[in-house]
C-alpha positions, 0 to 999 in steps of 0.5 A: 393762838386758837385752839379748837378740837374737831370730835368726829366718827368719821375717819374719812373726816379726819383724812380729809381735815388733817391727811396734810398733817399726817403725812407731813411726818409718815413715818412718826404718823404711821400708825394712825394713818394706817388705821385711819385708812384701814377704817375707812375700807373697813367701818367699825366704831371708833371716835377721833379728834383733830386739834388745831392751832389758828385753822391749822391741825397739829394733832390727830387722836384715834381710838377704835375699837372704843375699849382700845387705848387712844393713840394720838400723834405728836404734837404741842403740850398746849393741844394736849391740854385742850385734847383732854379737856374735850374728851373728858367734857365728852364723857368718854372715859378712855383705858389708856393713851398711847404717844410719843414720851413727851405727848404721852406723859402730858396727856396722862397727867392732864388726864389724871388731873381732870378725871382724879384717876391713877395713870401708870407707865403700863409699856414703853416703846420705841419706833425703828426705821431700816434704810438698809437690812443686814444678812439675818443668821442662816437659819433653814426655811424660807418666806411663805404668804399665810395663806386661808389654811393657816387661820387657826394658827394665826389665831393662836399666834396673834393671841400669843402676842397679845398676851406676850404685849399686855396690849389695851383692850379686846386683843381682836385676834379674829378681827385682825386675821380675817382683816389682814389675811385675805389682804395678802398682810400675813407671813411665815418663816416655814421650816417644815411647817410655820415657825414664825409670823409677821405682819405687813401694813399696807403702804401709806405715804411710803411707808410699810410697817412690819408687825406685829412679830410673833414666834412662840416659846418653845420655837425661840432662840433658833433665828426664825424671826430675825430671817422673817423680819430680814425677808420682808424688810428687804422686800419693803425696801426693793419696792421703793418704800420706807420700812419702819417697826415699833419695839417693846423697849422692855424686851431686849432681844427683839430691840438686839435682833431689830438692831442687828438687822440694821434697823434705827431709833427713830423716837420713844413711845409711852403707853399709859393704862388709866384707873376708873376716874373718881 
């Protein structure tokens, strides 16, 4: 078996090389071909590998912006390995890495091994898929689309939830609205005025991801984020597509609410956060 690693800035690159690959497995490989696909219409600096076995790609890493974790599809331990050695031999030092358990806990070990840095397990997580949605609590208000009016409370939402995940990395909250809002990607449970907020990524291969999911502190408990979250996941489902989102395995509620909605376990994810390497 032959392993090479294409090192590229191009997401167009990766897409054409290994989109095959990707949508092989649309639902485990959503979040990097949204992302690839969200680069693509909106350039901004980023690196990305593809691994491959004998000419063929069993692996795709992305990391933009460049101070994010990378976040890197499945795929056999022996292309963890050689994924490794090509980003350290590179001289990119990267944050963290995000995977599935297993690609995860390989590729920090390797990591550790070849840069003499610290890794620790910094959130586990784990991807949900809804087939059908079960009736949310009744809870008063309704569905809006964000709309222009609603950007400095985004903001401060997105800010929330960044603080709230511990997520890699620059928590790009203005870059992300003003991506996502226009777009049309943005939601509200409005009572009164906006109680919640979720995301919806674009269709790619099928497949729709909700998130991220947001209701601030001092507006929980009270049903917003299950009606929300119920909303737009049977309207992702009522228009032919796969709906899936991705947990804080840490947070019990929301893997309870997700649940309850009719949502299922699909697979694990692991997050690592990487010291500065000796």
């Amino acid at each position: 078996m032959a392993l090479t690693v294409l090192a590229t800035p191009s997401p167009a690159e990766v897409l054409q090389e290994a989109g095959g690959f990707l949508q092989s497995d649309a639902v485990r490989h959503n979040l990097i071909l949204t992302l690839l696909h969200a680069r693509v219409a909106n350039p901004m600096p980023g690196r990305y590998w593809v691994v491959r076995s004998d000419g063929e790609p069993v692996g795709v890493a992305f990391q933009s912006p460049v101070d994010y974790f990378a976040t890197v599809t499945p795929m056999p331990p022996e292309a963890v390995v050689a994924l490794v050695d090509v980003v350290v031999e590179s001289g990119v030092v990267l944050p963290g890495v995000n995977a599935e358990a297993a690609t995860a806990a390989r590729f920090a070990g390797h990591w550790t091994e070849r840069t003499r840095s610290a890794a620790r397990p910094h959130q586990g997580q784990r991807i949900y898929e809804a087939e059908r949605v079960a009736a949310a609590r009744a809870v008063g208000g309704s569905l809006r689309l964000a709309a222009t009016a609603d950007r400095d409370l985004l903001l401060r939402w997105f800010e929330g939830f960044a603080t709230d995940t511990g997520g890699g990395g620059s928590s790009g909250a203005a870059e992300a609205v003003d991506r996502r809002l226009p777009a049309g990607h943005l939601w509200l449970w409005d009572d009164s005025g906006p109680k919640a907020m979720a995301g919806l990524s674009a269709p790619v291969s099928g497949v729709v991801r909700v998130g991220p999911v947001y209701t601030p502190p001092e507006l929980r408990g009270h049903g917003y984020a299950s009606a929300l979250v119920g909303s737009l996941s049977e309207a992702v489902l009522g228009d032919g597509n796969r709906c899936i989102l991705y947990t804080d395995l840490a947070n019990p509620t929301s893997n309870a609410i997700y649940r309850s909605l009719g949502y299922r376990a699909v697979a694990e994810g692991l997050i690592y956060r990487f010291g500065e390497p000796s």
